[in-house]
VEXDREN-2710 file (C-alpha; in Angstrom, 1 decimal):
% VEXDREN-2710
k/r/px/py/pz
1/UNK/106.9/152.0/17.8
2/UNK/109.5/150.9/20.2
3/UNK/107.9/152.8/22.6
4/UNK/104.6/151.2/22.6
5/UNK/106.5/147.8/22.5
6/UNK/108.1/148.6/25.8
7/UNK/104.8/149.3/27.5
8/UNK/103.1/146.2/26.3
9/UNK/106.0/144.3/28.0
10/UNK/106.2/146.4/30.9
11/UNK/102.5/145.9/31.2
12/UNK/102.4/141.9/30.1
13/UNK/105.1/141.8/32.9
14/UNK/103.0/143.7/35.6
15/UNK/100.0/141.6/34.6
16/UNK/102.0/138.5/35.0
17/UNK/103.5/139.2/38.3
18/UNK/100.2/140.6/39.7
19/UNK/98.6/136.4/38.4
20/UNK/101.5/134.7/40.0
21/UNK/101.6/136.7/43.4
22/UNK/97.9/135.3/44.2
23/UNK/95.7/134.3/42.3
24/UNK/92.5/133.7/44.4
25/UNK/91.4/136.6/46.8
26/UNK/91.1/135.9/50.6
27/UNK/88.6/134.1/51.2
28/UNK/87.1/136.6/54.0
29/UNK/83.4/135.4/53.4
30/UNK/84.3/131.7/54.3
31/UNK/86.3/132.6/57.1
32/UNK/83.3/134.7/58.9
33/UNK/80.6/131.7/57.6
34/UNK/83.0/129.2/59.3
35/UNK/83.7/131.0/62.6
36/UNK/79.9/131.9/62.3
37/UNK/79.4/128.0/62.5
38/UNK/81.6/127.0/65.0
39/UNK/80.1/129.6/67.5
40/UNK/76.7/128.4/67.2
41/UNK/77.9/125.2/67.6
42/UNK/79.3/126.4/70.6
43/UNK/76.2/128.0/71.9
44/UNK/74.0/124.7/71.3
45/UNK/76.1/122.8/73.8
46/UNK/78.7/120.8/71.1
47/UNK/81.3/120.9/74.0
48/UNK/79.4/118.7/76.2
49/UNK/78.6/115.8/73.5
50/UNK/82.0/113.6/72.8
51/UNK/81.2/112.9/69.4
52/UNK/80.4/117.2/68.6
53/UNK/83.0/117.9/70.4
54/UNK/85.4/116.2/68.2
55/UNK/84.5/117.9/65.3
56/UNK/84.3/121.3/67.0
57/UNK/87.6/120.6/67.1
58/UNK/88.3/119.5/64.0
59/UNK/87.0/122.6/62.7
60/UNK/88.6/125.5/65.1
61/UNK/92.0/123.7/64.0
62/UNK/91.0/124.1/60.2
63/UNK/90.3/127.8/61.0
64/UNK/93.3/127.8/62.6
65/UNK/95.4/126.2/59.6
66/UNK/93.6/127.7/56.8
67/UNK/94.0/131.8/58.4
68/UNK/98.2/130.5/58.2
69/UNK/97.5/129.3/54.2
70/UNK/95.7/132.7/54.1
71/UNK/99.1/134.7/55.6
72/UNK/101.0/132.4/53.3
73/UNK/99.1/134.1/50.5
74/UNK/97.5/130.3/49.9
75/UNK/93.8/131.6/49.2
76/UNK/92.8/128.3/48.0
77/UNK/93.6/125.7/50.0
78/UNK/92.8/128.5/53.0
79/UNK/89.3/128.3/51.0
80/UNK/88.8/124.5/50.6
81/UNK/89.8/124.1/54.2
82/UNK/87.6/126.7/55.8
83/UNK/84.6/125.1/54.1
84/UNK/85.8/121.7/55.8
85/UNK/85.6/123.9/58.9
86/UNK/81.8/124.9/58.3
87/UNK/80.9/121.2/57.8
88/UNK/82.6/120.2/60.4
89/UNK/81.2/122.9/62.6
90/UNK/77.7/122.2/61.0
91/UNK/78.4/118.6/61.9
92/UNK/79.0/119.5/65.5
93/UNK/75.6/121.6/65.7
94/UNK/73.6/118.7/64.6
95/UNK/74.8/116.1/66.9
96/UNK/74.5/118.9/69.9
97/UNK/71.0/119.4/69.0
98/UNK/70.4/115.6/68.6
99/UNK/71.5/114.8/71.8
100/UNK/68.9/117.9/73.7
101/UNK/66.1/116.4/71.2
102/UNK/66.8/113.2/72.8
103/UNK/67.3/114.2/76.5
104/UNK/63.9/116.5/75.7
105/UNK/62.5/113.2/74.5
106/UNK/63.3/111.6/78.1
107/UNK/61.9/114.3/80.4
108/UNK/58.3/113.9/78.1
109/UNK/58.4/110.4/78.5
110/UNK/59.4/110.7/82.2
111/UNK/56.4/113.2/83.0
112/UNK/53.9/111.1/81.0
113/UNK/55.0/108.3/83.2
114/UNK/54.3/110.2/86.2
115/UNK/51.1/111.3/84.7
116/UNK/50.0/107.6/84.5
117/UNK/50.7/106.7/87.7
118/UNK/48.7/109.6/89.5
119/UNK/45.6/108.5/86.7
120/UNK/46.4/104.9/87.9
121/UNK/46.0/106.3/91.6
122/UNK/43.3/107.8/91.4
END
């Protein structure tokens, strides 16, 4: 009987420890999503649009912060912040493409200007 009562505590004990020591696992998935994001960001040109740019940035330096909470054994807040990272990268994507939609936009408008004035010449 005593016995049995000293491996219940042992094991409440072990149990205990093991909730305390970290609770949450790494968040590995949200890390890969979120460097995922920020390199297609990368790839659609964020770096050369100000306002992309910016939160490119914003979101390498949550990567950044959150992989220290994840050393730190602080899965959580490493997991909150890396899906601030994605949104921000996301962010940075979308402006990036905006501005090639809009410079795309200008080279169709320029050629059907130039189409006008050869129909016009002719």
């Amino acid at each position: 009987m005593l016995r049995r009562q000293r491996i219940s505590g042992v094991i409440s004990v072990v149990a205990l420890a093991a909730t305390a020591c970290g609770g949450a696992a790494v968040p590995q998935d949200k890390l890969t999503t979120a460097e995922a994001a920020v390199r297609a960001a990368e790839t659609a040109g964020a770096a050369d649009n100000p306002q992309a740019a910016l939160h490119l940035k914003y979101a390498r330096d949550q990567i950044a912060e959150a992989q220290k909470l994840i050393e730190d054994d602080e899965n959580e807040a490493a997991a909150a912040l890396l899906s601030r990272a994605e949104v921000d990268a996301e962010l940075a994507l979308a402006l990036a493409r905006v501005e090639s939609a809009k410079g795309e936009a200008r080279e169709a408008r320029q050629q059907i200007q130039e189409l006008k004035s050869r129909l016009a010449g002719e």
